[in-house]
PDBQT receptor file of N, H, CA, C and O in Angstrom, charges set to zero:
ATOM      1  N   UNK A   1      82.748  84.269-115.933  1.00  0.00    +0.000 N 
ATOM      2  CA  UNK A   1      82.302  85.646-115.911  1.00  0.00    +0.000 C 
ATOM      3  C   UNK A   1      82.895  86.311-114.659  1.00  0.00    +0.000 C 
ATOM      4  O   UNK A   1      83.092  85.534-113.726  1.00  0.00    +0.000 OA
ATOM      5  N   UNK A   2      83.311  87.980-114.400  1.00  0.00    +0.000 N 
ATOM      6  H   UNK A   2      83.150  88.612-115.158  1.00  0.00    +0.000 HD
ATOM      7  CA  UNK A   2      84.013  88.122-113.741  1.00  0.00    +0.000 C 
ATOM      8  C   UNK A   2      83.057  88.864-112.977  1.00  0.00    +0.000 C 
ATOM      9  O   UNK A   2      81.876  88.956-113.310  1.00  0.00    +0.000 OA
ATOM     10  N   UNK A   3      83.599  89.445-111.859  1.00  0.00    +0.000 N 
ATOM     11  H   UNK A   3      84.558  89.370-111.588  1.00  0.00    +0.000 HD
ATOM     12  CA  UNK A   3      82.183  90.311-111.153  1.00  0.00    +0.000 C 
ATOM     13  C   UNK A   3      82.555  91.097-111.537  1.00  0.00    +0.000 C 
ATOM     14  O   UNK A   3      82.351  91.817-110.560  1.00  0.00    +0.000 OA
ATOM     15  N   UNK A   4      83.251  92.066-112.591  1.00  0.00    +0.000 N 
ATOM     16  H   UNK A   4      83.416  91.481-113.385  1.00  0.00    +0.000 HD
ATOM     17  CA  UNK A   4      82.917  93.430-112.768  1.00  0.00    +0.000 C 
ATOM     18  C   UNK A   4      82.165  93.250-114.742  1.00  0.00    +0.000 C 
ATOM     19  O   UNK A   4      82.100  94.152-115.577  1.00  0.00    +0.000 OA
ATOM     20  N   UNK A   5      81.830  92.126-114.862  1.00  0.00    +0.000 N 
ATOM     21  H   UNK A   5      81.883  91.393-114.183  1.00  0.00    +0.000 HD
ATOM     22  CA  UNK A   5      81.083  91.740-116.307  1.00  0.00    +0.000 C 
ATOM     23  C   UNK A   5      80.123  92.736-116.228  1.00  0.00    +0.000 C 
ATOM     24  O   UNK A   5      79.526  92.703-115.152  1.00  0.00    +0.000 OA
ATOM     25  N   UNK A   6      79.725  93.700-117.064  1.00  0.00    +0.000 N 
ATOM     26  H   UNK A   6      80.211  93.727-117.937  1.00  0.00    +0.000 HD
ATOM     27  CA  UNK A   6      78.422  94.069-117.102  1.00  0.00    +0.000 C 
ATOM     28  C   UNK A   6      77.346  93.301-116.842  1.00  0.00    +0.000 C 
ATOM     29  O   UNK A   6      77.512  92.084-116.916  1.00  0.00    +0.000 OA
ATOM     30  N   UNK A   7      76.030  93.818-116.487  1.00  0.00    +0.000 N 
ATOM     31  H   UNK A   7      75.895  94.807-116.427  1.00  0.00    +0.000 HD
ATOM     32  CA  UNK A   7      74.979  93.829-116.031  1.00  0.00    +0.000 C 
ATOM     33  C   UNK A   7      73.802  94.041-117.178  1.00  0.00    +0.000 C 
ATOM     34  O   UNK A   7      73.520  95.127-117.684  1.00  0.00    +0.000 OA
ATOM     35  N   UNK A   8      73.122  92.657-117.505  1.00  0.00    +0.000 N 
ATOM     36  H   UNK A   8      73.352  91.775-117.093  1.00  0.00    +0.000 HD
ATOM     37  CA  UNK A   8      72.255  93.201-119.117  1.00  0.00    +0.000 C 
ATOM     38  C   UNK A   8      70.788  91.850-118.728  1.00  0.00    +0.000 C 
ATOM     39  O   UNK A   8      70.484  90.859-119.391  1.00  0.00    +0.000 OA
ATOM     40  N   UNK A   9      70.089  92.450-117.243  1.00  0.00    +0.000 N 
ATOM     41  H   UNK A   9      70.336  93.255-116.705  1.00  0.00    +0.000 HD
ATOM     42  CA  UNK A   9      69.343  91.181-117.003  1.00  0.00    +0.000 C 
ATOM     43  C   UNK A   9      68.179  90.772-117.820  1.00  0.00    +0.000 C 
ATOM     44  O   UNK A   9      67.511  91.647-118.372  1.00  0.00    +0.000 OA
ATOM     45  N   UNK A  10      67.747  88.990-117.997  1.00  0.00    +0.000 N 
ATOM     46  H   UNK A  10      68.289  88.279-117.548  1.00  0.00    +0.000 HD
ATOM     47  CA  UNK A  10      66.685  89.044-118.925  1.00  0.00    +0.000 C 
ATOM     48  C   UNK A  10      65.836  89.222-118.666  1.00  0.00    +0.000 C 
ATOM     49  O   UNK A  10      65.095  89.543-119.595  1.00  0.00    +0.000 OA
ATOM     50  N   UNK A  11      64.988  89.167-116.780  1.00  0.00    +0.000 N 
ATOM     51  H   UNK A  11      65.590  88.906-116.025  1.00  0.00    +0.000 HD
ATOM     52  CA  UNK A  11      63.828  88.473-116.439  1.00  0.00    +0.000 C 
ATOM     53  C   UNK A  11      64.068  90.216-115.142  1.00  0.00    +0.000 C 
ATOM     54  O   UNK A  11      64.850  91.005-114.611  1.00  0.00    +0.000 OA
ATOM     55  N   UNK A  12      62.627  89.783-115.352  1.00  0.00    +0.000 N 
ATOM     56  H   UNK A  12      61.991  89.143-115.784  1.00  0.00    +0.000 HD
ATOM     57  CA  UNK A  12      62.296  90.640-113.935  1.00  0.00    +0.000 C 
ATOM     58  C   UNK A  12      62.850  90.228-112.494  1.00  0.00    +0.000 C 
ATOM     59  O   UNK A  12      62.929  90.898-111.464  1.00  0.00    +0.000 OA
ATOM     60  N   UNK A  13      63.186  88.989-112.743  1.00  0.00    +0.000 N 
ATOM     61  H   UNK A  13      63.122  88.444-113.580  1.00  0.00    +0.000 HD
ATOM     62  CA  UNK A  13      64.027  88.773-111.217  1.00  0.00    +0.000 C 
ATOM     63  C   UNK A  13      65.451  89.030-111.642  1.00  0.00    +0.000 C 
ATOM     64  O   UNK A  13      66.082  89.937-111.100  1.00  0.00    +0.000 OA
ATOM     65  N   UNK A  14      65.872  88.444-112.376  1.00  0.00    +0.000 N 
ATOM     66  H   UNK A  14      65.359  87.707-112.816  1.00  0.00    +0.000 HD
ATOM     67  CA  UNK A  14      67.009  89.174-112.658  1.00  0.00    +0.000 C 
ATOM     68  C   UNK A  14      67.449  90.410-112.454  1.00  0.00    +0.000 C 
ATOM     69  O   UNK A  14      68.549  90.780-112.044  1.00  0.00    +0.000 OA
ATOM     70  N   UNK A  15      66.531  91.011-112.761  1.00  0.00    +0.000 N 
ATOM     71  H   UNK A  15      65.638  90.710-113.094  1.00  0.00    +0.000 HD
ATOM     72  CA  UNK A  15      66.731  93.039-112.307  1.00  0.00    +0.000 C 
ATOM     73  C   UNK A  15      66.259  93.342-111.072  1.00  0.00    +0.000 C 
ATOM     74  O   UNK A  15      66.357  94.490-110.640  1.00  0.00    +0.000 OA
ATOM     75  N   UNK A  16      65.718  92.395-110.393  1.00  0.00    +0.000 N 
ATOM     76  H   UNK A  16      65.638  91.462-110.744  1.00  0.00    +0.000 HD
ATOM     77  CA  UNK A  16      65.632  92.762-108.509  1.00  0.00    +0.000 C 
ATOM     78  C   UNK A  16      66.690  91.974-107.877  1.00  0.00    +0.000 C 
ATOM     79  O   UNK A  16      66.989  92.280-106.723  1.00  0.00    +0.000 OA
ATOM     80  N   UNK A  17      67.155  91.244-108.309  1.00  0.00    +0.000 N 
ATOM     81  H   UNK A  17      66.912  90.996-109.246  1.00  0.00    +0.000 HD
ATOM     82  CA  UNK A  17      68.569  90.662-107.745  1.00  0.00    +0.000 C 
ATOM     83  C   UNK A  17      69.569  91.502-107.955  1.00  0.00    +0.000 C 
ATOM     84  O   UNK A  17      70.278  91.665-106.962  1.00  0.00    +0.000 OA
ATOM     85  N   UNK A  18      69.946  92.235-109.136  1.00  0.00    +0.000 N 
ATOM     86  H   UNK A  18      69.369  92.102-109.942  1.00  0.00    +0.000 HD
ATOM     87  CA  UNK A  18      70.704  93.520-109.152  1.00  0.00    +0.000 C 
ATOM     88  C   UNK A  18      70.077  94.765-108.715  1.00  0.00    +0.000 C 
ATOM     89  O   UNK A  18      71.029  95.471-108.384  1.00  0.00    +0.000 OA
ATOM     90  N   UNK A  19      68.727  95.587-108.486  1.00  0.00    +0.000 N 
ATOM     91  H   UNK A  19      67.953  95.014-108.755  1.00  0.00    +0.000 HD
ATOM     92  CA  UNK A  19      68.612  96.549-107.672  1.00  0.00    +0.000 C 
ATOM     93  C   UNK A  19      68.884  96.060-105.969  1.00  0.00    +0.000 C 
ATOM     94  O   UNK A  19      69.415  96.927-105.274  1.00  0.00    +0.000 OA
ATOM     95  N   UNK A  20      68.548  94.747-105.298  1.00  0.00    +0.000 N 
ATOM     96  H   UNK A  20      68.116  94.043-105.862  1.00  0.00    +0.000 HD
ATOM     97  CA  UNK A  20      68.646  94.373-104.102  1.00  0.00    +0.000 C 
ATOM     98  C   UNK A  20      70.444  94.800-103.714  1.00  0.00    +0.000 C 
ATOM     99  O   UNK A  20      70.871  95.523-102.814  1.00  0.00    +0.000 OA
ATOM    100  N   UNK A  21      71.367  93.867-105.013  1.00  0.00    +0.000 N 
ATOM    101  H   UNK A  21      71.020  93.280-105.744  1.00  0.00    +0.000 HD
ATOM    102  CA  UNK A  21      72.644  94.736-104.730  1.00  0.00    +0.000 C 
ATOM    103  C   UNK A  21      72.854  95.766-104.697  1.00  0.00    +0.000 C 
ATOM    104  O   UNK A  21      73.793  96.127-103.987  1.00  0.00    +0.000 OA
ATOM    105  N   UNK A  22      72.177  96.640-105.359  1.00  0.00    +0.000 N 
ATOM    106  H   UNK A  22      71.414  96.347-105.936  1.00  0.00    +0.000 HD
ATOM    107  CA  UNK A  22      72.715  98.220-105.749  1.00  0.00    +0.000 C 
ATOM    108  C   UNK A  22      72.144  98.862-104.350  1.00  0.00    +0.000 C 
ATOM    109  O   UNK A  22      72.808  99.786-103.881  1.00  0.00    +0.000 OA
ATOM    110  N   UNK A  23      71.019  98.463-103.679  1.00  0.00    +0.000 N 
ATOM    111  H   UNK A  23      70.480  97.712-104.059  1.00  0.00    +0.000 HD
ATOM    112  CA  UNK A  23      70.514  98.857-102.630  1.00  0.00    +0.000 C 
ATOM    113  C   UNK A  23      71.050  98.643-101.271  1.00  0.00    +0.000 C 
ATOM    114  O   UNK A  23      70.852  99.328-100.268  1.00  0.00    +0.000 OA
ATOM    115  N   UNK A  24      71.736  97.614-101.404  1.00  0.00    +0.000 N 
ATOM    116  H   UNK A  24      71.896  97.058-102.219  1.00  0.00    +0.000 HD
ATOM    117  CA  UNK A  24      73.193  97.538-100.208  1.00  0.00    +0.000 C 
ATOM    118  C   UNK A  24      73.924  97.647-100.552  1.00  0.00    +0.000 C 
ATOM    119  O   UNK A  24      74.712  96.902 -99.969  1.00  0.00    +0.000 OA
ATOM    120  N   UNK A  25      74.487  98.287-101.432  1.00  0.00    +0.000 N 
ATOM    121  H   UNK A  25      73.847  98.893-101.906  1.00  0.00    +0.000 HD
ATOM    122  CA  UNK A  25      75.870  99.176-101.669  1.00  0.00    +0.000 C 
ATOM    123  C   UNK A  25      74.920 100.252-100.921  1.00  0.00    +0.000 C 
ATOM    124  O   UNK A  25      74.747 100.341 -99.706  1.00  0.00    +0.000 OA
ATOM    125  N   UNK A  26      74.375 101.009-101.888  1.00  0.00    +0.000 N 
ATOM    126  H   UNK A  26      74.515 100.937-102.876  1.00  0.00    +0.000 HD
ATOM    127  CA  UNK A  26      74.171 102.088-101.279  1.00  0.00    +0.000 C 
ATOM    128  C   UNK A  26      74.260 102.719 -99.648  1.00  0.00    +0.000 C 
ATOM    129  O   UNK A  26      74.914 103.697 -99.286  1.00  0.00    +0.000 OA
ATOM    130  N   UNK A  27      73.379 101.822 -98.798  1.00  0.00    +0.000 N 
ATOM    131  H   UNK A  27      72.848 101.027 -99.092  1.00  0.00    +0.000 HD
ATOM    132  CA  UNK A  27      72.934 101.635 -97.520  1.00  0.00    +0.000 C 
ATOM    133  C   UNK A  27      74.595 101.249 -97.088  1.00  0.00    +0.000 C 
ATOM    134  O   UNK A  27      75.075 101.459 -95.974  1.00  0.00    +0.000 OA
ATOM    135  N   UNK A  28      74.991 100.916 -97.725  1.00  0.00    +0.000 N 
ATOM    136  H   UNK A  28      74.601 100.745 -98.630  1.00  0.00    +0.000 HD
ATOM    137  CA  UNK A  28      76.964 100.333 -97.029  1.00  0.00    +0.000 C 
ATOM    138  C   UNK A  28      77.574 102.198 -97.269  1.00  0.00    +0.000 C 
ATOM    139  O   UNK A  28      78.424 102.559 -96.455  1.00  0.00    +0.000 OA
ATOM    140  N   UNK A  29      77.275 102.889 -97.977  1.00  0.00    +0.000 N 
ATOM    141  H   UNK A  29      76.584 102.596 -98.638  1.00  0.00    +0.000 HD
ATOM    142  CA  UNK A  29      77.451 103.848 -98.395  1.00  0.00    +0.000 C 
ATOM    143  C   UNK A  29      77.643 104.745 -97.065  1.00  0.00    +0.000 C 
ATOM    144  O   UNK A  29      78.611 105.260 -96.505  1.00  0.00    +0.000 OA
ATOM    145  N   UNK A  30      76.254 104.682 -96.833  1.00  0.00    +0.000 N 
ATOM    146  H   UNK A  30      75.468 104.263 -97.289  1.00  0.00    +0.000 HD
ATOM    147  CA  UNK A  30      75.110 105.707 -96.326  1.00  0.00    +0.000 C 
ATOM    148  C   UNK A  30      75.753 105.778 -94.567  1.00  0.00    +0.000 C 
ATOM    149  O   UNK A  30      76.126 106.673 -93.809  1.00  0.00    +0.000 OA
ATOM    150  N   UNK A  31      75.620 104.402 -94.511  1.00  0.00    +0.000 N 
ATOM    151  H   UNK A  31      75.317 103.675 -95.127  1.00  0.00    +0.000 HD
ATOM    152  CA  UNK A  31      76.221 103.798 -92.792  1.00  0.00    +0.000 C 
ATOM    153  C   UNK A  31      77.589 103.553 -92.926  1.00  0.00    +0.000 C 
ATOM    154  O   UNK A  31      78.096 103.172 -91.870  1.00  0.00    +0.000 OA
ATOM    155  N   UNK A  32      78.239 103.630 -93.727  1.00  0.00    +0.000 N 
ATOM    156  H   UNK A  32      77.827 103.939 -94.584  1.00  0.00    +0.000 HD
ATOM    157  CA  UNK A  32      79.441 102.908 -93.480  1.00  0.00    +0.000 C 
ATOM    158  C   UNK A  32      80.144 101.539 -93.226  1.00  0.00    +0.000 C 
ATOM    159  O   UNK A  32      81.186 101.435 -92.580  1.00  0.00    +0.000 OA
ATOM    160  N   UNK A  33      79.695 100.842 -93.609  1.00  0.00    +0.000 N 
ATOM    161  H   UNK A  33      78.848 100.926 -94.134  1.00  0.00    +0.000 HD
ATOM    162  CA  UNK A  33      79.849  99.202 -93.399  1.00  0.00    +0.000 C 
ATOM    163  C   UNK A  33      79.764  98.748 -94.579  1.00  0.00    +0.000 C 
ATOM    164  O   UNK A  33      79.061  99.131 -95.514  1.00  0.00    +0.000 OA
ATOM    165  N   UNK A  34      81.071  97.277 -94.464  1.00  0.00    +0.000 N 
ATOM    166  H   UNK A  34      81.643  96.966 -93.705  1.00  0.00    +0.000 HD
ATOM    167  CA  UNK A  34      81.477  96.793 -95.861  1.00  0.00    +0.000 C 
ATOM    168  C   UNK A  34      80.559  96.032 -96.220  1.00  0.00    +0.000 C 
ATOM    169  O   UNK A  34      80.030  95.688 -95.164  1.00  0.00    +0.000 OA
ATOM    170  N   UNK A  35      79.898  95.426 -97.267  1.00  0.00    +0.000 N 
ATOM    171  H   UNK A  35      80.328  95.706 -98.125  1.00  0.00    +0.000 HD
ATOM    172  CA  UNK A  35      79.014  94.779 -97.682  1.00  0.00    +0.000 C 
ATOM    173  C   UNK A  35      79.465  93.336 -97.912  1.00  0.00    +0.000 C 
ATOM    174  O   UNK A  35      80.088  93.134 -98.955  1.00  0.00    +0.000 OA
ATOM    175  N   UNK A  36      79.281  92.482 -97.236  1.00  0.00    +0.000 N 
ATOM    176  H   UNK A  36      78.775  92.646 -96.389  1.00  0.00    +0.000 HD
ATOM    177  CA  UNK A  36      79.187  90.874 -98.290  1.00  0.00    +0.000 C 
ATOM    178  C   UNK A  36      78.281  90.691 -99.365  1.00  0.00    +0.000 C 
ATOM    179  O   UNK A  36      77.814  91.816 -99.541  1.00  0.00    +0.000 OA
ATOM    180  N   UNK A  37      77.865  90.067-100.027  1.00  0.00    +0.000 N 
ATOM    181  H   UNK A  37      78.245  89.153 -99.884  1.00  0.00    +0.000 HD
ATOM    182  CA  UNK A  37      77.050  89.891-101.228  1.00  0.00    +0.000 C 
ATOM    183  C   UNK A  37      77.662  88.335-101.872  1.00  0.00    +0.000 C 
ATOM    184  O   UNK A  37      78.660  88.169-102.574  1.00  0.00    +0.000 OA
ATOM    185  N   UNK A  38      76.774  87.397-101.407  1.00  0.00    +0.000 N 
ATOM    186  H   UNK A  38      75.964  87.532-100.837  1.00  0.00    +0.000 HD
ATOM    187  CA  UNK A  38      77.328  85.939-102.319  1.00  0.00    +0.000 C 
ATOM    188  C   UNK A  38      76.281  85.828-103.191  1.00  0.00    +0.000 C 
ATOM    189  O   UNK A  38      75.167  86.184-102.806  1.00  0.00    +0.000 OA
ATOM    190  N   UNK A  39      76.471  85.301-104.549  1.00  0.00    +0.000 N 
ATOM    191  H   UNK A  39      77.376  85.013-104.861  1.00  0.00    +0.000 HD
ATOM    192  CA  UNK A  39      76.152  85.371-105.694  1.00  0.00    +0.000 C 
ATOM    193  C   UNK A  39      75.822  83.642-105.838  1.00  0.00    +0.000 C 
ATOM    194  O   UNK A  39      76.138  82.910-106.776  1.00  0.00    +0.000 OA
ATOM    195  N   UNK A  40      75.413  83.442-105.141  1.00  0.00    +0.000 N 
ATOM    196  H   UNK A  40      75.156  84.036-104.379  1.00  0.00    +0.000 HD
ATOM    197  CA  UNK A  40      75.426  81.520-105.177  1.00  0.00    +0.000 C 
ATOM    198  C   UNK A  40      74.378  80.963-106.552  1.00  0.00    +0.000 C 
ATOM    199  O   UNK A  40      73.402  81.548-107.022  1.00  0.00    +0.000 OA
ATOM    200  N   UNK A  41      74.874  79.871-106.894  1.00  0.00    +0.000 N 
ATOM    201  H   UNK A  41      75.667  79.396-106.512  1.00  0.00    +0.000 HD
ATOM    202  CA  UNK A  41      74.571  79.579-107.879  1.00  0.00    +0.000 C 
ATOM    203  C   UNK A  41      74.197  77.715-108.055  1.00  0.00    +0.000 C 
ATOM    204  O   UNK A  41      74.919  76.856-108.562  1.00  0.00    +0.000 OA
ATOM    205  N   UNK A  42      73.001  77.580-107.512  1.00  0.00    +0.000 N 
ATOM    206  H   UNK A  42      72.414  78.278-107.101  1.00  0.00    +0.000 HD
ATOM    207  CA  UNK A  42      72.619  75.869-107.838  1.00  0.00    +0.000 C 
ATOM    208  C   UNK A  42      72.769  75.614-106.870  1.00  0.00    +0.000 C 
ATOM    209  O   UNK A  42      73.452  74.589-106.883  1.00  0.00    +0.000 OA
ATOM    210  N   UNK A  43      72.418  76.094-105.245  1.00  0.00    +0.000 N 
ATOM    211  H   UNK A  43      71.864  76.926-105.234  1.00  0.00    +0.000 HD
ATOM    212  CA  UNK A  43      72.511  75.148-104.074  1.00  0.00    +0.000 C 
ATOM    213  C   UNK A  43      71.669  74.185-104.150  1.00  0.00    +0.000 C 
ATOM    214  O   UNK A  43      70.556  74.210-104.675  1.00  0.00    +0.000 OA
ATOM    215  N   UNK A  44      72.185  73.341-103.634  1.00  0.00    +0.000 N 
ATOM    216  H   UNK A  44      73.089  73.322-103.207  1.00  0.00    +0.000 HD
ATOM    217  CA  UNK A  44      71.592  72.083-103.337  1.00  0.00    +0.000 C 
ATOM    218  C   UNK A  44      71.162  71.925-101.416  1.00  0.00    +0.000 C 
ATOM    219  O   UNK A  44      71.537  72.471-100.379  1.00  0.00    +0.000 OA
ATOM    220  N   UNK A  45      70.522  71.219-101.672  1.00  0.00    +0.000 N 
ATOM    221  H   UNK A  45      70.218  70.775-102.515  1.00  0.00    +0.000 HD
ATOM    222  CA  UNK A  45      69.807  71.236-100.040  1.00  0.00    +0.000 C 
ATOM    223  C   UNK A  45      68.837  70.200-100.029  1.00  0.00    +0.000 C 
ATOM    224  O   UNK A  45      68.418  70.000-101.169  1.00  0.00    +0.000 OA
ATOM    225  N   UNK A  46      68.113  69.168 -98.822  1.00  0.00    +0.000 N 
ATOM    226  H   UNK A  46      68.454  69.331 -97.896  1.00  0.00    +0.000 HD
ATOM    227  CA  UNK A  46      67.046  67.959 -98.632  1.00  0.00    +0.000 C 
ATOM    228  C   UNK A  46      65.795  68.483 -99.206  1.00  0.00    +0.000 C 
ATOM    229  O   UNK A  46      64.860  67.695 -99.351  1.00  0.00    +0.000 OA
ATOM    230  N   UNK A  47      65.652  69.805 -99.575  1.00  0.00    +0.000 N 
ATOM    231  H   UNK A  47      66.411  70.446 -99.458  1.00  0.00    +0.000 HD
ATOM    232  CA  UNK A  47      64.162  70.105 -99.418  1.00  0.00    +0.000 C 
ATOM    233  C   UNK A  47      63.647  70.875-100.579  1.00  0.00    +0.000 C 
ATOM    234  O   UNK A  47      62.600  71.519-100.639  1.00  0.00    +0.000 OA
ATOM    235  N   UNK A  48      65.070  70.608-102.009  1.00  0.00    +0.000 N 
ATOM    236  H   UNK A  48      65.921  70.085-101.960  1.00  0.00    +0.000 HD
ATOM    237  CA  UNK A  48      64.573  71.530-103.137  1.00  0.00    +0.000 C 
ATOM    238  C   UNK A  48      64.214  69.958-104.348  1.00  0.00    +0.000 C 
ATOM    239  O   UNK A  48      64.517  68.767-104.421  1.00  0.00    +0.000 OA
ATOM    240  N   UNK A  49      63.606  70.720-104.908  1.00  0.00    +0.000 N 
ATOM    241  H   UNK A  49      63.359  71.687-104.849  1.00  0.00    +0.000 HD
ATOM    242  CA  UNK A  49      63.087  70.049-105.843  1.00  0.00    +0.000 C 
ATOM    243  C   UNK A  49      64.079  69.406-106.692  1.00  0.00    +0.000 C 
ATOM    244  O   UNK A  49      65.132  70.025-106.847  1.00  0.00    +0.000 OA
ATOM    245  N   UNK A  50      63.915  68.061-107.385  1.00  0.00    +0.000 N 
ATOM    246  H   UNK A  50      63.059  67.559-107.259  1.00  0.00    +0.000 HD
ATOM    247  CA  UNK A  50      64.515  67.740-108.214  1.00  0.00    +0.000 C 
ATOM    248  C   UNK A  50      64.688  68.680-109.813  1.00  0.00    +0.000 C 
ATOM    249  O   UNK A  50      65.799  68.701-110.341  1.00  0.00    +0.000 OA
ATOM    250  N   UNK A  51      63.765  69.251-110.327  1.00  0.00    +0.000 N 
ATOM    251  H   UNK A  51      62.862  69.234-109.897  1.00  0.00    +0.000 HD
ATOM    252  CA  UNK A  51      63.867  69.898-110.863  1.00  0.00    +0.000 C 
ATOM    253  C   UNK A  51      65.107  70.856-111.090  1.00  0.00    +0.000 C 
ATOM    254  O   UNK A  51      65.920  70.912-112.012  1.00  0.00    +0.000 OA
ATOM    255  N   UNK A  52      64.975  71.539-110.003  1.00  0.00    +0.000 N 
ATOM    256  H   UNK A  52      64.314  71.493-109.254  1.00  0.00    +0.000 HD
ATOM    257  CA  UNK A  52      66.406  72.528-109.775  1.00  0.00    +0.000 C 
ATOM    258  C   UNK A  52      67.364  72.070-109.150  1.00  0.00    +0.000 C 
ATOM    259  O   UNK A  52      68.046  73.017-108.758  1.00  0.00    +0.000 OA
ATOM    260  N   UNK A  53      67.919  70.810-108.748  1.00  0.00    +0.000 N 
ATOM    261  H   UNK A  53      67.365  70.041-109.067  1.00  0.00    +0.000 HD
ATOM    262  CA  UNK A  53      68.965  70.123-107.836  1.00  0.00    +0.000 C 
ATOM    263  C   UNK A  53      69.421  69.083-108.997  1.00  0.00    +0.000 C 
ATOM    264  O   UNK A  53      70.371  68.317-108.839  1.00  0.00    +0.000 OA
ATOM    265  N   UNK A  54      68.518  69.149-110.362  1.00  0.00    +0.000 N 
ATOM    266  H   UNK A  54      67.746  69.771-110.490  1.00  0.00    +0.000 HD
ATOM    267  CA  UNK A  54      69.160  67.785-111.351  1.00  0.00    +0.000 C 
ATOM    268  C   UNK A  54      70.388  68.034-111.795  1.00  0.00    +0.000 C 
ATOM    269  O   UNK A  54      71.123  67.098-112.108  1.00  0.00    +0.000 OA
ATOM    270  N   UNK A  55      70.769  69.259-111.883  1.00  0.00    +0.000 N 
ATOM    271  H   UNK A  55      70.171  70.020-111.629  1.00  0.00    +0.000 HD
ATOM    272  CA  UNK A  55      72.425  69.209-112.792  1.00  0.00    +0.000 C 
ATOM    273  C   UNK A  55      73.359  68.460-111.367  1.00  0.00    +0.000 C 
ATOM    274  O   UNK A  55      74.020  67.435-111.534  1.00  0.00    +0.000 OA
ATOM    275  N   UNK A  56      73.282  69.042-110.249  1.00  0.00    +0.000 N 
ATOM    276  H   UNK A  56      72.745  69.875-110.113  1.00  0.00    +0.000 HD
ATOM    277  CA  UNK A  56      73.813  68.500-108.983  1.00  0.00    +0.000 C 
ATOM    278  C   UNK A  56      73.549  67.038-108.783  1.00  0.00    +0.000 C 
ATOM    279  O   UNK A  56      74.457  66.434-108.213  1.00  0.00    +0.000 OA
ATOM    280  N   UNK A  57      72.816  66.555-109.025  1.00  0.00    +0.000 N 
ATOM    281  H   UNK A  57      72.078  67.046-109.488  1.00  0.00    +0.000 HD
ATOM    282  CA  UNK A  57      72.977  64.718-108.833  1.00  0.00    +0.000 C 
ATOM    283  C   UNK A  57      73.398  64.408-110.175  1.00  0.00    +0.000 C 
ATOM    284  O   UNK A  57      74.330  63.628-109.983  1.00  0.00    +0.000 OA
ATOM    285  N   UNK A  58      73.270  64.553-111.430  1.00  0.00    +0.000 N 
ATOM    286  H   UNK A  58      72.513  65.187-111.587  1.00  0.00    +0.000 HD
ATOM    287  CA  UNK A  58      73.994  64.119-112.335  1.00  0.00    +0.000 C 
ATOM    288  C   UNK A  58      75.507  64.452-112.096  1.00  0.00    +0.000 C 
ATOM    289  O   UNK A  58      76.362  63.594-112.316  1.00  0.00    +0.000 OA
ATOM    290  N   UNK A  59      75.822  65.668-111.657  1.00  0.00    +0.000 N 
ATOM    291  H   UNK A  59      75.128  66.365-111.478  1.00  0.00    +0.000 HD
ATOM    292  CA  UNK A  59      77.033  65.459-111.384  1.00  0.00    +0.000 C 
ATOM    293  C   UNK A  59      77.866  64.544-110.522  1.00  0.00    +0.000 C 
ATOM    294  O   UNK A  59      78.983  64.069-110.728  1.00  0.00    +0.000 OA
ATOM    295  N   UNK A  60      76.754  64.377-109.157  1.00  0.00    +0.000 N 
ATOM    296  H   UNK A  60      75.847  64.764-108.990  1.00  0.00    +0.000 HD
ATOM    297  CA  UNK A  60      77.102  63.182-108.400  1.00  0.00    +0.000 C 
ATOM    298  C   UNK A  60      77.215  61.890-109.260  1.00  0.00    +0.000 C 
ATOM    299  O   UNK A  60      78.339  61.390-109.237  1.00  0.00    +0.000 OA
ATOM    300  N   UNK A  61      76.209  61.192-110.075  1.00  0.00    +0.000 N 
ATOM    301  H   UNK A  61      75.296  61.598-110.094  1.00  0.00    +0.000 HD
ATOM    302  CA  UNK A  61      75.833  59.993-110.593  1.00  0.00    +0.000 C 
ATOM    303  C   UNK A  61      77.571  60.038-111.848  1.00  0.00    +0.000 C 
ATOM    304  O   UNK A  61      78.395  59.219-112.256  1.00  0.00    +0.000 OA
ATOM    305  N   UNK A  62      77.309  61.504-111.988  1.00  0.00    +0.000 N 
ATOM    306  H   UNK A  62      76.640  62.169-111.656  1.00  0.00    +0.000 HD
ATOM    307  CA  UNK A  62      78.583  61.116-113.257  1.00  0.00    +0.000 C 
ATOM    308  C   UNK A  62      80.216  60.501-111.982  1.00  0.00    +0.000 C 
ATOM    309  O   UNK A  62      80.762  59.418-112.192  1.00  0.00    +0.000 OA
ATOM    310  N   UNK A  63      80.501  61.077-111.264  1.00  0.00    +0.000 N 
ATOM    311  H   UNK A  63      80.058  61.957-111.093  1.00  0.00    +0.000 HD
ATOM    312  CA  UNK A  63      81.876  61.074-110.389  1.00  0.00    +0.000 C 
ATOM    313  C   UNK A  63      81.643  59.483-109.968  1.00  0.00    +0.000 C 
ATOM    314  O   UNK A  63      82.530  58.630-109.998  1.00  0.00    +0.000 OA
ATOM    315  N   UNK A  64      80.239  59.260-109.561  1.00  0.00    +0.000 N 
ATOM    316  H   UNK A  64      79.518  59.954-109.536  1.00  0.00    +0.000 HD
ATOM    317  CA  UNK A  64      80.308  58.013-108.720  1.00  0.00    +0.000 C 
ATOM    318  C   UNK A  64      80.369  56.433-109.255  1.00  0.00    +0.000 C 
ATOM    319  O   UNK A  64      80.538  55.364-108.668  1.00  0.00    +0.000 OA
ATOM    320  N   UNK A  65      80.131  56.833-110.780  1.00  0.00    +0.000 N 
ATOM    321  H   UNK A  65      79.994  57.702-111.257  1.00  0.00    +0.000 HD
ATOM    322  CA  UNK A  65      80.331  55.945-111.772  1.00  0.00    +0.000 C 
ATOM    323  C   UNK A  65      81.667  56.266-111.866  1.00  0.00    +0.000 C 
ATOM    324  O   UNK A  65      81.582  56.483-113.075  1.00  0.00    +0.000 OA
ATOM    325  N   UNK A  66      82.739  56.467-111.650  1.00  0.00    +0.000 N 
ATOM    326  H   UNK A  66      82.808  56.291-110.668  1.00  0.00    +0.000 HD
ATOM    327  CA  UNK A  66      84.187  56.742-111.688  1.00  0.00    +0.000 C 
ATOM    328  C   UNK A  66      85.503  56.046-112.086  1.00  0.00    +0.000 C 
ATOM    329  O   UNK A  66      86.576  56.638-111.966  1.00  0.00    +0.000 OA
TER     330      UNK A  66
């Protein structure tokens, strides 16, 4: 997906993760300053749940069986 894909969110967080962007554009607007914005997707980290970190160790378990 590209970043200029339309925007069609399902969930209510979904649509505050895109007003939060639209709200620093704006404010980048307003002041003048370029905006970063990372879009991260499945970090992994010591302190998240297996739940949301499982596609990330299966991917480990798949490579390390190699």
């Amino acid at each position: 997906m590209t970043e200029d894909h339309p925007l069609n969110p399902k969930s209510p967080y979904a649509a505050s993760k895109i007003s939060d962007e639209t709200f620093v554009m704006a404010f980048s607007e307003l002041y003048g300053f370029k905006p970063v914005i990372l879009r991260l997707f499945n970090v992994y980290g010591p302190k998240q749940s297996r739940v949301y970190a499982g596609v990330i160790i299966e991917f480990i378990r798949r490579i390390s069986r190699g």
